[in-house]
VOLO-221235 format. One record per residue (C-alpha): x, y, z; residue number from 0; residue in one letter. Coordinates in nm, 3 decimals. Each point is the difference from the previous one (the first is absolute). Layout:
N
R       px       py       pz    i  aa
R        X        Y        Z  NUM   A
...
***
This chain:
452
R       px       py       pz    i  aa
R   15.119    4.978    1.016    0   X
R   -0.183    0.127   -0.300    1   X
R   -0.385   -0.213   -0.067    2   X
R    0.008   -0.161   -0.346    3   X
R   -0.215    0.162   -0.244    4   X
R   -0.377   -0.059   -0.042    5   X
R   -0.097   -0.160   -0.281    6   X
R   -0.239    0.204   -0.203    7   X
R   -0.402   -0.159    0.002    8   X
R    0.036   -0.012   -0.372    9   X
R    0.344   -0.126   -0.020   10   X
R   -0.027   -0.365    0.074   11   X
R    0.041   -0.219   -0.310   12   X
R    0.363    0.074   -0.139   13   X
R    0.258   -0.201    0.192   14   X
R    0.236    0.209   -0.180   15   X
R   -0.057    0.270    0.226   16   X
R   -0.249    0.221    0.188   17   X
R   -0.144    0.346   -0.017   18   X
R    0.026    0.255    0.361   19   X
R   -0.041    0.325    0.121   20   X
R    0.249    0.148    0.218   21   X
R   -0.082    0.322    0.139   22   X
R   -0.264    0.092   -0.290   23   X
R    0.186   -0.115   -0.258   24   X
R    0.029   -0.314   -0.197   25   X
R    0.265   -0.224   -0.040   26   X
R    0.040   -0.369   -0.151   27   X
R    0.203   -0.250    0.193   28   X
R    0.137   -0.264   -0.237   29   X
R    0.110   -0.363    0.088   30   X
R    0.341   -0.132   -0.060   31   X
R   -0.200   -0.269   -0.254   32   X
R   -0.052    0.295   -0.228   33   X
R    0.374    0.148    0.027   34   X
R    0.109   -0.146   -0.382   35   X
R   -0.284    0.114   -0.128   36   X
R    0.016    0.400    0.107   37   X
R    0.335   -0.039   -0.100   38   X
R   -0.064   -0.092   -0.331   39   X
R   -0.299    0.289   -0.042   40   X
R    0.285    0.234    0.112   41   X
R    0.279   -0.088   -0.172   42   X
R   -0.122   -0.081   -0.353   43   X
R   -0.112    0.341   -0.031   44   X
R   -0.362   -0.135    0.001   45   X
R   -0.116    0.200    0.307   46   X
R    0.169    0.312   -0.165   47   X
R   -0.231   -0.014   -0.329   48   X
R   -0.314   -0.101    0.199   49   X
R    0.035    0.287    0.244   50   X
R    0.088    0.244   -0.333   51   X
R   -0.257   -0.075   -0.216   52   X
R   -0.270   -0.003    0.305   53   X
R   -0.105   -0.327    0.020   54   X
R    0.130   -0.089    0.330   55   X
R    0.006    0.223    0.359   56   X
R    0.342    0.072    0.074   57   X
R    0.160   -0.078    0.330   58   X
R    0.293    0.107    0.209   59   X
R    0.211   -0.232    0.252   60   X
R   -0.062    0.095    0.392   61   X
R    0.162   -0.310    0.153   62   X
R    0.205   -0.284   -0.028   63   X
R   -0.003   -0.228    0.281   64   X
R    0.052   -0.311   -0.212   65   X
R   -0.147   -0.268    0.271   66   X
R   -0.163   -0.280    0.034   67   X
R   -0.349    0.106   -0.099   68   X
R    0.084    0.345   -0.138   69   X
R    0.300    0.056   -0.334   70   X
R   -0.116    0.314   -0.028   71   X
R   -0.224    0.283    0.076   72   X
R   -0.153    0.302   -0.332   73   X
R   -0.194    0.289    0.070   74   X
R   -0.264   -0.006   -0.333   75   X
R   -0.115    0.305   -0.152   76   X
R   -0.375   -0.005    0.188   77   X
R   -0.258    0.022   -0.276   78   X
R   -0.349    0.166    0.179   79   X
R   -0.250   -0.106   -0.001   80   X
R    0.017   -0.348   -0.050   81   X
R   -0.300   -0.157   -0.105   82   X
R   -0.116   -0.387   -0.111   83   X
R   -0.072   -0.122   -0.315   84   X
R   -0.364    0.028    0.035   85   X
R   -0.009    0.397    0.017   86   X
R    0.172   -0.006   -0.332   87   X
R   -0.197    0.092   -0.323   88   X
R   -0.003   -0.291   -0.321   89   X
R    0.243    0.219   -0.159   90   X
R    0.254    0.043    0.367   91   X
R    0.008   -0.376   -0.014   92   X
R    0.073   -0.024   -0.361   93   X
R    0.279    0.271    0.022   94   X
R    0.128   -0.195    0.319   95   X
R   -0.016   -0.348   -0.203   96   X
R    0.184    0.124   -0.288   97   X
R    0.286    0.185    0.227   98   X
R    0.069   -0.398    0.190   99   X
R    0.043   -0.143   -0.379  100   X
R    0.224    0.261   -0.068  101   X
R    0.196   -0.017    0.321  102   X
R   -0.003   -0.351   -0.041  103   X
R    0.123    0.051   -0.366  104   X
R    0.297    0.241    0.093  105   X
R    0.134   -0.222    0.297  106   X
R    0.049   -0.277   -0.246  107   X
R    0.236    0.161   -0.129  108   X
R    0.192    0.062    0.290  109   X
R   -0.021   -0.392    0.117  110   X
R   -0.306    0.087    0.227  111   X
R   -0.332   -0.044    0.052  112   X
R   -0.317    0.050    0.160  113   X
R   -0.132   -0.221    0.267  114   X
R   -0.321    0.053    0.069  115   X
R   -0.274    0.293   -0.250  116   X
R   -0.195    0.035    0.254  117   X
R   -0.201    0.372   -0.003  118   X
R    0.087    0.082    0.320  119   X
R    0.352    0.033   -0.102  120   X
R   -0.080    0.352   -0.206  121   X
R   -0.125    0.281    0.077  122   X
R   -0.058    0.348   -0.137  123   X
R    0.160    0.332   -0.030  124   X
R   -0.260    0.237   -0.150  125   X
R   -0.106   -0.214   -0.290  126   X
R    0.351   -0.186   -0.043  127   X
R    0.030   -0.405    0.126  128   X
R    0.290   -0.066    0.207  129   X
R    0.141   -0.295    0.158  130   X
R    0.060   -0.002    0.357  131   X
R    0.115   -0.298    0.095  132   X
R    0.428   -0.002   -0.052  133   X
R   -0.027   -0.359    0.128  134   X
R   -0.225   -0.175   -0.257  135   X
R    0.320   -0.008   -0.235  136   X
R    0.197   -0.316    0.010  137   X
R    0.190   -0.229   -0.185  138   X
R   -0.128   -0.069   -0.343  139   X
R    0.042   -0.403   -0.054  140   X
R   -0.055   -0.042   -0.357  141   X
R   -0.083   -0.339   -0.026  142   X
R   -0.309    0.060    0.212  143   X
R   -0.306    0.145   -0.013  144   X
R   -0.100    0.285    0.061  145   X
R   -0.102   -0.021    0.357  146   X
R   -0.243    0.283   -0.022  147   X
R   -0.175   -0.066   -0.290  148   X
R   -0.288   -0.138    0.130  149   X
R   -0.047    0.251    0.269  150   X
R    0.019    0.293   -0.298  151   X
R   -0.283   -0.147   -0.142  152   X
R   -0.202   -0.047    0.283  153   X
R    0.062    0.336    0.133  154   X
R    0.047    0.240   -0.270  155   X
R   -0.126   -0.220   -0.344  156   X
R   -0.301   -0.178    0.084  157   X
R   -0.167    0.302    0.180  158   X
R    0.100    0.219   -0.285  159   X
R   -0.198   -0.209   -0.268  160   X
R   -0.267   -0.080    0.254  161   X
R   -0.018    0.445   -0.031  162   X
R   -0.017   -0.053   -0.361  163   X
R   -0.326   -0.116    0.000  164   X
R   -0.166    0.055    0.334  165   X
R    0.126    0.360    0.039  166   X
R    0.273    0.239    0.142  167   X
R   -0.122   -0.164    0.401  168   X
R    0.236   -0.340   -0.049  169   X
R    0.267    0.132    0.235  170   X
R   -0.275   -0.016    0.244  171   X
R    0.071   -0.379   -0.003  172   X
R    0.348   -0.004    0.150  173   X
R   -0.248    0.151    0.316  174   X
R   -0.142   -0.397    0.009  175   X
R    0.317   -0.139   -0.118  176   X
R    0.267    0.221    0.114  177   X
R    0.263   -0.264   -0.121  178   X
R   -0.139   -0.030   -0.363  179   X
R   -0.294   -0.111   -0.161  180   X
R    0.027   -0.374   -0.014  181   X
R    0.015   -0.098   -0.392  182   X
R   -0.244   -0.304    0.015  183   X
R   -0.299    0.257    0.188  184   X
R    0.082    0.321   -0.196  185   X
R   -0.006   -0.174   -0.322  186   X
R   -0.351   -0.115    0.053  187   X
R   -0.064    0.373    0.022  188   X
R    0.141    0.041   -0.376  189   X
R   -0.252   -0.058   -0.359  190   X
R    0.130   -0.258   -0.201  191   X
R    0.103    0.233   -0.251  192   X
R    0.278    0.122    0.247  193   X
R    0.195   -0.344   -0.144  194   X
R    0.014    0.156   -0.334  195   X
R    0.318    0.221    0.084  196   X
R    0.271   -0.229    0.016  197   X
R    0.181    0.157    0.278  198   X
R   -0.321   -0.035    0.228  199   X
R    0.005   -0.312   -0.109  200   X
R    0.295   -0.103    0.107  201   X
R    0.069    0.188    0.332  202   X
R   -0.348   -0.054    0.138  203   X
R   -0.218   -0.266   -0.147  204   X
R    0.273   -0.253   -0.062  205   X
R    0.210    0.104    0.291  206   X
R   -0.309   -0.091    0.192  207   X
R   -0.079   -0.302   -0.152  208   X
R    0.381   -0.111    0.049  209   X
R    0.001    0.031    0.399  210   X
R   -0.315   -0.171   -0.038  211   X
R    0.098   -0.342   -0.123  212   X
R    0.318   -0.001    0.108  213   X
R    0.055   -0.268    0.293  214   X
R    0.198    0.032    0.291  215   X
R    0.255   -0.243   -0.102  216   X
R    0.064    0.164   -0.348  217   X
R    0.079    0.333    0.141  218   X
R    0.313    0.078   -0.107  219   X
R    0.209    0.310   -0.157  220   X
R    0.004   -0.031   -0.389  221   X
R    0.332    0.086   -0.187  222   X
R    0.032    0.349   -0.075  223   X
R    0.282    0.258   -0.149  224   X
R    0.037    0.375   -0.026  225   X
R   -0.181    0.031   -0.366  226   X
R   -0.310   -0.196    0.145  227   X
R    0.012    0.269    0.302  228   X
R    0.003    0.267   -0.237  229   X
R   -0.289   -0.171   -0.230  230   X
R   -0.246   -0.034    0.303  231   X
R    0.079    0.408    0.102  232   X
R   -0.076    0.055   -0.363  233   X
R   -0.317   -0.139    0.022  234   X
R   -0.142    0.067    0.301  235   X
R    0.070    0.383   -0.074  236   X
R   -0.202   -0.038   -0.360  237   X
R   -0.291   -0.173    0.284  238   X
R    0.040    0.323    0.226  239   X
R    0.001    0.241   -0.264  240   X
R   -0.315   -0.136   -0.137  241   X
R   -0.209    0.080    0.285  242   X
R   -0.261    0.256   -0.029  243   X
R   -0.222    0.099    0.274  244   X
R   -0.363   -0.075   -0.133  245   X
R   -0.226    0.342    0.024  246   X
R   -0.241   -0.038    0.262  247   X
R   -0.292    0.271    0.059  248   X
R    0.098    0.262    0.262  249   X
R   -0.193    0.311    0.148  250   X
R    0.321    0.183    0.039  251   X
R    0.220   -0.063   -0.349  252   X
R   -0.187    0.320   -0.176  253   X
R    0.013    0.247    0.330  254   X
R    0.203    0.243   -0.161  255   X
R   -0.302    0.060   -0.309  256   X
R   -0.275    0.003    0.281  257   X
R    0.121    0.228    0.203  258   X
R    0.055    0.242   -0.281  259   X
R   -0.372   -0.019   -0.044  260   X
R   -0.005    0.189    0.321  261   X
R    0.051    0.336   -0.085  262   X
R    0.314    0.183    0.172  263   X
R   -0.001   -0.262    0.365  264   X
R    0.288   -0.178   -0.115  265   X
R    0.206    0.247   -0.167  266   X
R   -0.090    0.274    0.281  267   X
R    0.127   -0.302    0.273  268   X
R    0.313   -0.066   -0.169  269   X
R    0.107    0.362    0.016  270   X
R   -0.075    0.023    0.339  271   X
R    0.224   -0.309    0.092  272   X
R    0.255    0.097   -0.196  273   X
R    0.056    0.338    0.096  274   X
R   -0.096   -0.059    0.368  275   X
R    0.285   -0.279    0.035  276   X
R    0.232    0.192   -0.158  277   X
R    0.046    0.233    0.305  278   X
R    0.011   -0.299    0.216  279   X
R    0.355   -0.060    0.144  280   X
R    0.146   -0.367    0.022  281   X
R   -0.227   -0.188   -0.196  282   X
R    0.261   -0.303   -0.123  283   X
R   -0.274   -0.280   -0.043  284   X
R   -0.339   -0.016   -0.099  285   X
R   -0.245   -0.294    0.042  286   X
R   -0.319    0.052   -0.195  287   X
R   -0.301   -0.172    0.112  288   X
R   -0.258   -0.145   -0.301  289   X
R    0.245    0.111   -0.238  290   X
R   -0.181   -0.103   -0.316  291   X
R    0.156    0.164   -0.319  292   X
R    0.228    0.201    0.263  293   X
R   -0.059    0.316   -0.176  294   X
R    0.006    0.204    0.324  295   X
R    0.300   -0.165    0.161  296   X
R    0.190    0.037   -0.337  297   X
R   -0.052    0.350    0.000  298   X
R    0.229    0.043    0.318  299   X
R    0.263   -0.219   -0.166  300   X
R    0.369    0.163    0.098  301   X
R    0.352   -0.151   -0.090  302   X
R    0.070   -0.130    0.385  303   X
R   -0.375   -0.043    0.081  304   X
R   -0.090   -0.375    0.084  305   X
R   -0.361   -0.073   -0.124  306   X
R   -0.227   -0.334    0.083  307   X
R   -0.272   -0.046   -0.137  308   X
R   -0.251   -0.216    0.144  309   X
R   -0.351   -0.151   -0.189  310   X
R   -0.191   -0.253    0.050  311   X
R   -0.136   -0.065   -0.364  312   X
R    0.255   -0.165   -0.193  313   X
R   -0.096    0.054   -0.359  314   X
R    0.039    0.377    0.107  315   X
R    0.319   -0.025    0.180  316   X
R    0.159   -0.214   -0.274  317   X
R   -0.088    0.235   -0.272  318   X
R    0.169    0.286    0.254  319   X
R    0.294   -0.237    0.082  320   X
R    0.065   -0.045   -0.401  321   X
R    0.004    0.386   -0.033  322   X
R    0.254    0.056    0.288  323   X
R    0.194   -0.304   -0.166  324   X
R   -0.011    0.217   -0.329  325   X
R    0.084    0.354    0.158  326   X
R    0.277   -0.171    0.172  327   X
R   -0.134    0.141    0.320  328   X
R    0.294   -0.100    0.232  329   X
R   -0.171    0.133    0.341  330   X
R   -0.357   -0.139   -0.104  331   X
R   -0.091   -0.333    0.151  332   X
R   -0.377   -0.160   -0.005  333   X
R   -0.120   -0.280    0.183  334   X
R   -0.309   -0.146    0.008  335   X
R   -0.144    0.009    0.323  336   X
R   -0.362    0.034    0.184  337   X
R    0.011    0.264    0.279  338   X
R   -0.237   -0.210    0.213  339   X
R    0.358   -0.213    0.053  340   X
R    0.122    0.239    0.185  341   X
R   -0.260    0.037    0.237  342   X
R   -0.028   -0.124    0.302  343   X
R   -0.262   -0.273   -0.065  344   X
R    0.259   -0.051   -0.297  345   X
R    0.226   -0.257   -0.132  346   X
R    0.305    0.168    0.010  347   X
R    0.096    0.291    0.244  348   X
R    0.363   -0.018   -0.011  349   X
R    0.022    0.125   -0.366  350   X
R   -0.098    0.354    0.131  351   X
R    0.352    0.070    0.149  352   X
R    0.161   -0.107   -0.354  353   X
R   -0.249    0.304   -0.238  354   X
R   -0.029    0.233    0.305  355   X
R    0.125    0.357   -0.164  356   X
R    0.028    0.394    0.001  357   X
R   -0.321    0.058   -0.158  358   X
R   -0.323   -0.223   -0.044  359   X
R   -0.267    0.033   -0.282  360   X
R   -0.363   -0.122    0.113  361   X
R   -0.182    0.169   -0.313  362   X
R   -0.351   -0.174   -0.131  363   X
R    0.086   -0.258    0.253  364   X
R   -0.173    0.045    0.325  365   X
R   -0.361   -0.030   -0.097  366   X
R    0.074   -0.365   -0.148  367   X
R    0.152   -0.054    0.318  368   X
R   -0.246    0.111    0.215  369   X
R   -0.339   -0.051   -0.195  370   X
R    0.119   -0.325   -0.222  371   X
R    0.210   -0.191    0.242  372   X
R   -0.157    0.176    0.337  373   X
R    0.259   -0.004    0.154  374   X
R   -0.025    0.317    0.280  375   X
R    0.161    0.304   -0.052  376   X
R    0.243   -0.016    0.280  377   X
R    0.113   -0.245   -0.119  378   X
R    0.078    0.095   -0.295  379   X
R    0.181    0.354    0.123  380   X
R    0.203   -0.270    0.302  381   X
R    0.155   -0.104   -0.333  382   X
R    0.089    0.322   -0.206  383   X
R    0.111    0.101    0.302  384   X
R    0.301   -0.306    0.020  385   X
R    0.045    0.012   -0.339  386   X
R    0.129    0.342    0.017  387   X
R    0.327    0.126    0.096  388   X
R   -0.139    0.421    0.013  389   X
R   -0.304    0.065   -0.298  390   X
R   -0.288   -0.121   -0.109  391   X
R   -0.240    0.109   -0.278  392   X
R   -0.337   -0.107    0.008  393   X
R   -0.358    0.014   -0.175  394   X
R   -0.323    0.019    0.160  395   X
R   -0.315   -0.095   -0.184  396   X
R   -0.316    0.081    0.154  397   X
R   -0.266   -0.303    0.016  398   X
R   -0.199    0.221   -0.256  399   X
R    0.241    0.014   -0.286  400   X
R   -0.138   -0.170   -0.285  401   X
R    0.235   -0.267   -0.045  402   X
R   -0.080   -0.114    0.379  403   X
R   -0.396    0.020   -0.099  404   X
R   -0.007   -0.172   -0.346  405   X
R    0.300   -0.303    0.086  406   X
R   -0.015   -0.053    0.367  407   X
R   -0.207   -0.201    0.201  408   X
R   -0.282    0.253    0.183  409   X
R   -0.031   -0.200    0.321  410   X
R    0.354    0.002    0.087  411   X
R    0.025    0.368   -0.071  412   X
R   -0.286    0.085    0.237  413   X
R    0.126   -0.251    0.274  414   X
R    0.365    0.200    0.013  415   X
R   -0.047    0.318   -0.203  416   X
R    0.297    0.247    0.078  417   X
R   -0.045    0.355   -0.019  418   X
R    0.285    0.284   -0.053  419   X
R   -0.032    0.124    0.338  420   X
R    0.058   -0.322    0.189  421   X
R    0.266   -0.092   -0.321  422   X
R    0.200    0.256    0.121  423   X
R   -0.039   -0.011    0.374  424   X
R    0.116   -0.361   -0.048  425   X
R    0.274    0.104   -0.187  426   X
R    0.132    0.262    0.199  427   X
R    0.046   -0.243    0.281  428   X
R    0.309   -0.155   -0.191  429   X
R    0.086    0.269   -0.277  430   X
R    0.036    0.404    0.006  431   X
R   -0.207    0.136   -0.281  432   X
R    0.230    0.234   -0.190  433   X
R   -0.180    0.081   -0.336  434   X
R   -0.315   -0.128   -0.116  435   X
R   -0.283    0.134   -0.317  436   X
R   -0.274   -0.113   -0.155  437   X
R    0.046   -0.161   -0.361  438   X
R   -0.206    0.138   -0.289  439   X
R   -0.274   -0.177   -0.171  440   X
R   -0.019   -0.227    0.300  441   X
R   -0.144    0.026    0.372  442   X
R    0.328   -0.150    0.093  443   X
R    0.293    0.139    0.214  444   X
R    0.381   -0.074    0.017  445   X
R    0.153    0.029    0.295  446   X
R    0.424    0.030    0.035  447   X
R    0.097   -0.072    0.422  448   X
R    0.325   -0.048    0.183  449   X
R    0.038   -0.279    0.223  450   X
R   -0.022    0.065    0.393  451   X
***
């Protein structure tokens, strides 16, 4: 006798269904309770013009053992890697906000809706949203509410104008409150002036007020009708669309003019990767470490190449995630994300299976590691070494580089200092060296290895 399914960790809200893996690969089991409602997504050619014009994963059927606890079993397209809210930029959650009003906006059409706008239920191929959830489309009653409305604005809208004035960090705040920001505490974090826009108005300050005041014994559905629905989607996509993130100062937004001010480095290192990785075979995916502008992981940009792109400075990233939104890069994806996470004294180990790939970038990268964060070197090569699949390039900067000497702190320096000889003998013990050269106008070296 076959064991049922286990239930995915992350799949534990919907009663509509679950999400599994089976043998590697994911399926979604869905309850009998849901059965009119796939139907309807199927048959009304709703799934069809979802699927087509990208805004929803497709899926194929894999089972139909139509039980007690089980109608149906789909095999989802698997979207990698999958990543929460938080690592998104200001302008990922915007784009993400704005594809759930226009899902939402379609299904109507089609006699369905959305049932929950909850974040977590997109994610990204290169810089395109997606939804990934088949099951959060039910049955649109039209004389309700809309039953997500209040969790859009608590997860996508109030964060976004919270951005708008304290900066492009606000999805950082689905970290604390990873099922919205609640509207009474994030509107204390708004000016007053935030109430002049209507729209902000409504969907946040008043909306707040409302649940407020309201008593237990009032609560109650109001009357509602399709031209209301369609009213309130109107406006609270004039709200989302308003949102700005507010510029906040950042070491890293002009990299690309300061390293021009040193001589031929940069443009003699970008050759070097370039050419060097084109005679490397098999190199699908690339994960580039302190990505900032991504000028060198661009550069190796191929039709069928998956790129991620990780930073930890979101004004940077966001500006890079609006140009690979513009450039339409499909295979380009960015998250914002602090390598120290995926350490081991980090907070989250099991995303490194999820952006492991062919070929890792470390470039500029390990000296902030090692110097700013001192965090040992070991450890730091433990880690290139499981986030790659077979390459990695790397930069060495020696302790006297003038960049180390003028911005980083002297004690720490002396207290770890790590020379080229014991750089590489350290590396070595994880990595084959197979090309390496010094970088003009620079004491610094760049390393390309093969993983043992």
């Amino acid at each position: 006798m076959n064991a049922p399914p286990t239930r995915h960790p992350a799949s534990y809200r919907d009663p509509a269904g679950f999400v599994f893996e089976k043998d590697g690969i994911l399926h979604r089991s869905i309850h009998p309770l849901h059965r009119s409602a796939y139907q309807t997504l199927m048959q009304s050619g709703l799934y069809d013009r979802l699927v087509q014009q990208n805004l929803l994963i497709p899926h194929e059927v894999v089972e139909r053992p139509n039980s007690a606890d089980t109608f149906l079993v789909i095999k989802p397209q698997r979207i990698h890697p999958i990543m929460a809210p938080w690592h998104w930029t200001y302008d990922m959650l915007k784009q993400a906000a704005l594809l759930t009003l226009k899902i939402q906006q379609i299904s109507l059409e089609y006699g369905m809706s959305l049932k929950d706008a909850h974040p977590s239920n997109i994610q990204f191929i290169g810089s395109a949203p997606i939804l990934i959830d088949t099951l959060s489309l039910g049955h649109w009653e039209t004389e309700k509410p809309w039953v997500a409305y209040r969790q859009y604005c608590e997860s996508f809208l109030l964060p976004l104008v919270t951005g708008n004035y304290l900066g492009a960090e606000s999805p950082q705040l689905l970290r604390a409150w990873p099922n919205g920001l609640p509207l009474n505490t994030g509107r204390k974090l708004l000016p007053l002036r935030s109430k002049l826009y209507l729209h902000w108005l409504l969907h946040i300050h008043l909306n707040a007020r409302q649940f407020i005041t309201r008593k237990s014994s009032d609560w109650h559905q109001p009357t509602f009708s399709a031209p209301k629905m369609k009213n309130l989607l109107r406006s609270l996509q004039l709200a989302t669309e308003k949102c700005r993130a507010a510029p906040n100062h950042s070491e890293w937004i002009n990299y690309e003019n300061d390293v021009q001010d040193r001589g031929e480095y940069s443009r003699h290192k970008l050759n070097l990767i370039k050419q060097e990785t084109d005679q490397l075979p098999q190199v699908n995916s690339i994960v580039d470490l302190g990505s900032n502008t991504g000028v060198y992981s661009q550069t190796l940009q191929r039709d069928e190449r998956k790129i991620i792109q990780l930073e930890s400075d979101s004004q940077t990233l966001n500006r890079l995630y609006l140009r690979n939104l513009q450039a339409q890069h499909k295979n380009c994806t960015t998250f914002c994300l602090n390598i120290e996470e995926l350490l081991p004294a980090g907070q989250d180990p099991n995303r490194i299976p999820s952006i492991r790939s062919d070929l890792v970038l470390c470039l500029g990268l390990l000296h902030h590691l090692t110097y700013r964060n001192n965090i040992p070197l070991t450890d730091v090569l433990n880690l290139l070494h499981q986030l790659s699949n077979r390459h990695l390039w790397i930069e060495f900067i020696d302790p006297a580089d003038p960049l180390i000497v003028e911005f980083f702190n002297p004690d720490i320096v002396a207290k770890r200092p790590v020379d080229q000889l014991t750089f590489e003998a350290e590396l070595q013990k994880l990595f084959t060296i197979r090309f390496q050269s010094n970088l003009t106008d620079s004491t610094r070296r760049l390393y390309l290895c093969s993983k043992k």
